[in-house]
ROMARGU-480299 format. One line per field, with one value per residue (C-alpha): residue number from 0; residue in three letters; chain; x, y, z. Coordinates in Angstrom, 1 decimal. Layout:
N
seq = [NUM / ...]
type = [Ala / ...]
mol = [A / ...]
u = [X / ...]
v = [Y / ...]
w = [Z / ...]
END
This chain:
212
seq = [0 / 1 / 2 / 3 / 4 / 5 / 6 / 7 / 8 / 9 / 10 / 11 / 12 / 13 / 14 / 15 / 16 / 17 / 18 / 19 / 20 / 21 / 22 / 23 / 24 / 25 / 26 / 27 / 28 / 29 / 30 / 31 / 32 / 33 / 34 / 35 / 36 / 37 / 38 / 39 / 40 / 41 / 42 / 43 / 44 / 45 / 46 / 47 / 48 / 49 / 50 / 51 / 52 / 53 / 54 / 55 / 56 / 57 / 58 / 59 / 60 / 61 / 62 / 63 / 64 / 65 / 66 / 67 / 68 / 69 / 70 / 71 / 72 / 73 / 74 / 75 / 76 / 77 / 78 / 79 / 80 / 81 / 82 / 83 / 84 / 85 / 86 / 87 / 88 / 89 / 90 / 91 / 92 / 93 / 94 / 95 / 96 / 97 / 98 / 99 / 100 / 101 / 102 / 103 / 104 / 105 / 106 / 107 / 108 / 109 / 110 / 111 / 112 / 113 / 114 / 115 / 116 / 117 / 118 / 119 / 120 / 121 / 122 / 123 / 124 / 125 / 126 / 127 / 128 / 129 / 130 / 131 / 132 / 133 / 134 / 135 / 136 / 137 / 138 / 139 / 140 / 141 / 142 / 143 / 144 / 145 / 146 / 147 / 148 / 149 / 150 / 151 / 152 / 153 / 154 / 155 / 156 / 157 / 158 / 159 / 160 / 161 / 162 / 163 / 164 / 165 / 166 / 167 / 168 / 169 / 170 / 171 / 172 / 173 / 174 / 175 / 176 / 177 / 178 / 179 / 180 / 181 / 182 / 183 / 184 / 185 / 186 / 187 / 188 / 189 / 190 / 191 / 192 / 193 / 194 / 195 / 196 / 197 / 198 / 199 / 200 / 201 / 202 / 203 / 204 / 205 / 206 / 207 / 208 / 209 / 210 / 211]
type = [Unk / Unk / Unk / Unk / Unk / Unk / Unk / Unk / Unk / Unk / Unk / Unk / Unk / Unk / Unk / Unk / Unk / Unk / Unk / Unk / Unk / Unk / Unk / Unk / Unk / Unk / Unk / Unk / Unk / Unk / Unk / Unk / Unk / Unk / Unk / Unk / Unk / Unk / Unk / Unk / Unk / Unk / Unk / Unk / Unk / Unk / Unk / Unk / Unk / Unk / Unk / Unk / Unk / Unk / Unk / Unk / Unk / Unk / Unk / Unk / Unk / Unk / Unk / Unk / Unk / Unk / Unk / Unk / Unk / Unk / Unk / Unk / Unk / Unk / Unk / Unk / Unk / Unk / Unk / Unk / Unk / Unk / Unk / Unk / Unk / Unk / Unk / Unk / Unk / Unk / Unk / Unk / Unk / Unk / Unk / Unk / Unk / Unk / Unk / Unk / Unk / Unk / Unk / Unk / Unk / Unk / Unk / Unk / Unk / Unk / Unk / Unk / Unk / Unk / Unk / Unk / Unk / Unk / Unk / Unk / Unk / Unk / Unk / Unk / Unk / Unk / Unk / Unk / Unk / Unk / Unk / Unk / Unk / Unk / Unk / Unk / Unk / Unk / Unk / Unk / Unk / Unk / Unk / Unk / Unk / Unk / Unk / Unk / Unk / Unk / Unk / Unk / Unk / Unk / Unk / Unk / Unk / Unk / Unk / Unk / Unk / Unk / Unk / Unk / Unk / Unk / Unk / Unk / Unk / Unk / Unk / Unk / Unk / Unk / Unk / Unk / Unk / Unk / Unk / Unk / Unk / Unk / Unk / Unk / Unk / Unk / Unk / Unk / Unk / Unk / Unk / Unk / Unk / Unk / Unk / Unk / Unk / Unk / Unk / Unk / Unk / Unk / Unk / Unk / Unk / Unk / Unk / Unk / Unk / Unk / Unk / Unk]
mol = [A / A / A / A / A / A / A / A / A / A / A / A / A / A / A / A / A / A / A / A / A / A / A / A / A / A / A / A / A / A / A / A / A / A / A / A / A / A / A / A / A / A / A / A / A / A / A / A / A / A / A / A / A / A / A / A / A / A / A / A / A / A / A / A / A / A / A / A / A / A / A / A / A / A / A / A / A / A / A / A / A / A / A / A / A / A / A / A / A / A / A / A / A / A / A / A / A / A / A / A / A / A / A / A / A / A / A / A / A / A / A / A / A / A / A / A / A / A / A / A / A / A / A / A / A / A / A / A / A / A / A / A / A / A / A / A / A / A / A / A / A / A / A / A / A / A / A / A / A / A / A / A / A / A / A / A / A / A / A / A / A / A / A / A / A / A / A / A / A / A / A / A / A / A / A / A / A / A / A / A / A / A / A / A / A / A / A / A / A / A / A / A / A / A / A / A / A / A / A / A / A / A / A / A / A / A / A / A / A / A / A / A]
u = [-61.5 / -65.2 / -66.3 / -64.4 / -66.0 / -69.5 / -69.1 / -67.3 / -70.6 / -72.9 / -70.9 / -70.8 / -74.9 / -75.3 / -73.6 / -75.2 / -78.9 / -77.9 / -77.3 / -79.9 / -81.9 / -80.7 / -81.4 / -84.6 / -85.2 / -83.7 / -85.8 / -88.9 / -88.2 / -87.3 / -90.6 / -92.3 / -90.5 / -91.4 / -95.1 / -94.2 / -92.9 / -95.6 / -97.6 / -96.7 / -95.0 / -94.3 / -91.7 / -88.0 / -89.6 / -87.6 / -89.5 / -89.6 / -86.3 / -86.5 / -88.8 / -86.3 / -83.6 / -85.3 / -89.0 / -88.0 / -84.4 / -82.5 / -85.2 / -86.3 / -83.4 / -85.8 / -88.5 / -85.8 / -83.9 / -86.9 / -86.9 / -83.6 / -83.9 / -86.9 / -84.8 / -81.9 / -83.7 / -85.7 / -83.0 / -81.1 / -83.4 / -82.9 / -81.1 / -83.6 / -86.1 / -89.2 / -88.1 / -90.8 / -94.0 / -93.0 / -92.0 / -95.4 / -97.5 / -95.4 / -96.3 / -99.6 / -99.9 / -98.2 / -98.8 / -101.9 / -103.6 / -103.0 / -103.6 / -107.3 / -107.9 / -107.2 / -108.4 / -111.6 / -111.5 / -110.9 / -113.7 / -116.2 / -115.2 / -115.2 / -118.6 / -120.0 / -118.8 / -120.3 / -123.5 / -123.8 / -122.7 / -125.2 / -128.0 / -126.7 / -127.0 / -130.5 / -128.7 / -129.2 / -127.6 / -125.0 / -124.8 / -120.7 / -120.9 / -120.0 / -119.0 / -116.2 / -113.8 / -114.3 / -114.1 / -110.8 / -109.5 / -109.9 / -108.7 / -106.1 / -106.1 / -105.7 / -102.0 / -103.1 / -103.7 / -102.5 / -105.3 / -107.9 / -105.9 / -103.2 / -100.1 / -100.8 / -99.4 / -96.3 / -97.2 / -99.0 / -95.5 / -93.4 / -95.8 / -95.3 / -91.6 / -92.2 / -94.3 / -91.4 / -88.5 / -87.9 / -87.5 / -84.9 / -83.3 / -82.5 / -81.2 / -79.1 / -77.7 / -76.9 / -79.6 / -81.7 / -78.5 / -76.8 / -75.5 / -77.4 / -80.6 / -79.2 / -78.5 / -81.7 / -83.6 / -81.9 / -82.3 / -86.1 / -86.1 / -84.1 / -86.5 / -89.6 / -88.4 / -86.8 / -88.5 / -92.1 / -93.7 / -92.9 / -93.2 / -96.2 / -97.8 / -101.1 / -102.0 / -98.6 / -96.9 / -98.4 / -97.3 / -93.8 / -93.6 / -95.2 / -93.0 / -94.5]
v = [-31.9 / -31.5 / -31.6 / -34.8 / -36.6 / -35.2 / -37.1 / -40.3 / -40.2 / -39.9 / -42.3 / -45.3 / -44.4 / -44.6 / -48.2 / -49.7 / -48.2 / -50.1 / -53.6 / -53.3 / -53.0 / -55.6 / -58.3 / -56.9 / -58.0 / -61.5 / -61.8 / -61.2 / -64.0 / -66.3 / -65.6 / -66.7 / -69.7 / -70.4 / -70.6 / -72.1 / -75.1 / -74.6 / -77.4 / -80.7 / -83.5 / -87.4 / -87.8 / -88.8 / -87.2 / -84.9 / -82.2 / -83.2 / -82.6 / -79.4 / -77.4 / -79.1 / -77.2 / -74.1 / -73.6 / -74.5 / -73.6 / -71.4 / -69.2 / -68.6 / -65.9 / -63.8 / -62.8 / -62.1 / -60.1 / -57.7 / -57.0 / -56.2 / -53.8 / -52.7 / -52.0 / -50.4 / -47.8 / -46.8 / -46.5 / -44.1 / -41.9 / -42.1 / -39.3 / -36.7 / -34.7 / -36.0 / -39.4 / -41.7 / -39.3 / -39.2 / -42.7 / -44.0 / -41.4 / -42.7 / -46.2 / -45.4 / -44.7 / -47.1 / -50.0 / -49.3 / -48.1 / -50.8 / -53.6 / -51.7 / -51.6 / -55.7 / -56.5 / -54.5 / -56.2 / -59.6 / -59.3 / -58.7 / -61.7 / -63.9 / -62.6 / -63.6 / -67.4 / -67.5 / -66.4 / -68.8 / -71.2 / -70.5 / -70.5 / -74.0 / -75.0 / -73.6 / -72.0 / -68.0 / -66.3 / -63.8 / -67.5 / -66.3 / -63.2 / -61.0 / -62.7 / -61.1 / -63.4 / -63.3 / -59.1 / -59.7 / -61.9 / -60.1 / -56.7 / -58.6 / -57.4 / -61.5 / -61.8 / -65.7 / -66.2 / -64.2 / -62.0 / -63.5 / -62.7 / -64.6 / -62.7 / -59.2 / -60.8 / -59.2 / -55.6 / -56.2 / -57.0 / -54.7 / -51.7 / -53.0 / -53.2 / -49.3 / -48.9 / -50.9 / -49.2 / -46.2 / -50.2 / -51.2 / -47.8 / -48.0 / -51.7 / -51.1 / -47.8 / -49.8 / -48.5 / -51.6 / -54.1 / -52.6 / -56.3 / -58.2 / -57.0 / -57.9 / -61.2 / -61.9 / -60.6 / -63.5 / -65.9 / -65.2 / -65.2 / -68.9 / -70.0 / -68.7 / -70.4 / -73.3 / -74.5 / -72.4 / -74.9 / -77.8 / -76.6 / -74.1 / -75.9 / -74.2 / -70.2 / -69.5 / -71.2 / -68.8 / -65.5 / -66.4 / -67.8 / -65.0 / -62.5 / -61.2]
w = [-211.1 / -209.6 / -213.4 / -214.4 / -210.9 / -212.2 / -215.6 / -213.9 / -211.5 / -214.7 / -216.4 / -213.6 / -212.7 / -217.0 / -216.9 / -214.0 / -215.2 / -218.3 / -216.6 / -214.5 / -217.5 / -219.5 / -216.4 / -216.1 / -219.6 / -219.3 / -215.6 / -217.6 / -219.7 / -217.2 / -215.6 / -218.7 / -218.6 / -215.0 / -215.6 / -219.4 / -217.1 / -214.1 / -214.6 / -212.7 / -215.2 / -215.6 / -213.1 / -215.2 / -218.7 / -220.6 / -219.7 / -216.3 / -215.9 / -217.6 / -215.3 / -212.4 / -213.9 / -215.2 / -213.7 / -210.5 / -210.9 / -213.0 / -213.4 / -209.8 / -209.5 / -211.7 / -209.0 / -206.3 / -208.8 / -209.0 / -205.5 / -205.7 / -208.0 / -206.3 / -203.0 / -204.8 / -206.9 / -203.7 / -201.6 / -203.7 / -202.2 / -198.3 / -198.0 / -199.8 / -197.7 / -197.7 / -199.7 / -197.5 / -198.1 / -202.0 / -202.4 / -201.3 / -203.1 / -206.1 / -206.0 / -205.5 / -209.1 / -210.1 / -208.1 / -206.4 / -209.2 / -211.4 / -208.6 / -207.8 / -211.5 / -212.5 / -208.8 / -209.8 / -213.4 / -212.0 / -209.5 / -212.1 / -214.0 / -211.5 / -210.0 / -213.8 / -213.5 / -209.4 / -211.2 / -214.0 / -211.6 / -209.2 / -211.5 / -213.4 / -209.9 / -208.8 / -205.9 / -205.4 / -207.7 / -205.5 / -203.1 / -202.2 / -204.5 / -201.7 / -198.6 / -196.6 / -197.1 / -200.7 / -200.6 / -198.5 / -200.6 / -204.0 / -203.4 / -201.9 / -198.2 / -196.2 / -196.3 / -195.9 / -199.7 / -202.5 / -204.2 / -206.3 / -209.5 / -208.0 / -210.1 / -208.3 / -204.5 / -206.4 / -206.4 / -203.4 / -201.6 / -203.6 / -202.4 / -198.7 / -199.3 / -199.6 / -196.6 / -194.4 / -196.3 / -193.0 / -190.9 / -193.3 / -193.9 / -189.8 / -190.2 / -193.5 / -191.3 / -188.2 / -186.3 / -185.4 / -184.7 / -188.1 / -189.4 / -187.0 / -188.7 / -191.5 / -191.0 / -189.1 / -192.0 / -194.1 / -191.7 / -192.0 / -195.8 / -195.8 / -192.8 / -194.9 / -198.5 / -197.2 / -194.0 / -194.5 / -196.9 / -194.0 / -191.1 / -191.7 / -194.7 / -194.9 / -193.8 / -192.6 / -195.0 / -197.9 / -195.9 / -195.5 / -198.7 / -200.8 / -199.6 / -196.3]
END
């Protein structure tokens, strides 16, 4: 009996690897075509209508289906001894690493056009090379703009969705309000996506709406 429960187990955690997989595949294309479809078109045009329905539509489940999967794969762990301290030494290979490494890579490039801009100019050459602001936001430490290489804001909040997780493991567990958490931390995601871009339209607008 306890054997046949261990395969069921295997089976059902088999399955459900294998459809989170196969989204994660169809997400990754539906990102492609978010950015395909980015730029802004003739209002009525064909292809107007098109990044209506899939840039800006459709496709949008893709990003929030990350997190998801994010969230689900690191709460599986809650329950194991030490699951915080090894979670976040985990993603520091693999998401701070990488976003140090492309932020570092990014930097450099970018420092290289301020140059020859500079020069073209007849300004001094490190004129805004290495302001604080600048330094702040390319290793993408102002949660008031995404990073200078603007894609990374997503590891960026998928790392601090691991440094929060203990929060949310006490909501999801009915420690902090049990549903009520829950239904405030909706609340906050509508009032970021939906009412941030209105009512906050500049500094705070960009932190609710890029995942903060």
């Amino acid at each position: 009996m306890e054997g046949d429960l261990k395969i069921e187990t295997q089976a059902r955690s088999a399955l459900v690897s294998a459809k989170f997989a196969n989204m994660s595949l169809l997400s990754a294309v539906l990102v492609v075509i978010i950015h395909v479809f980015k730029r802004n078109q003739e209002f009525g045009t064909v292809v107007w209508w098109m990044r209506q329905f899939l840039g800006e539509g459709v496709c949008r489940i893709a990003v929030p289906f990350f997190f998801l999967a994010a969230g689900y794969f690191l709460a599986k762990h809650f329950n194991d001894v030490g699951w915080w301290r090894n979670e976040v030494s985990k993603r520091i290979k693999t998401l701070i690493a990488p976003f140090v490494t492309w932020s570092l890579i990014c930097f450099f490039l970018c420092s290289l056009i301020i140059i020859v801009k500079n020069l073209h100019n007849g300004a001094c050459w490190k004129e805004g090379l290495f302001t604080c602001r600048r330094l702040l936001v390319a290793f993408g430490l102002n949660p008031f703009t995404v990073p200078e290489l603007r894609q990374l804001w997503f590891v960026r909040v998928l790392f601090c969705l691991v440094l929060v997780s203990p929060l949310l493991r006490c909501v999801v567990s009915g420690g902090v309000g049990g549903g009520g958490g829950g239904v405030g931390g909706g609340g906050g995601w509508v009032a970021g996506k939906v009412c941030g871009p209105g009512v906050f339209p500049t500094r705070w607008g960009v932190v609710m709406n890029f995942g903060f």
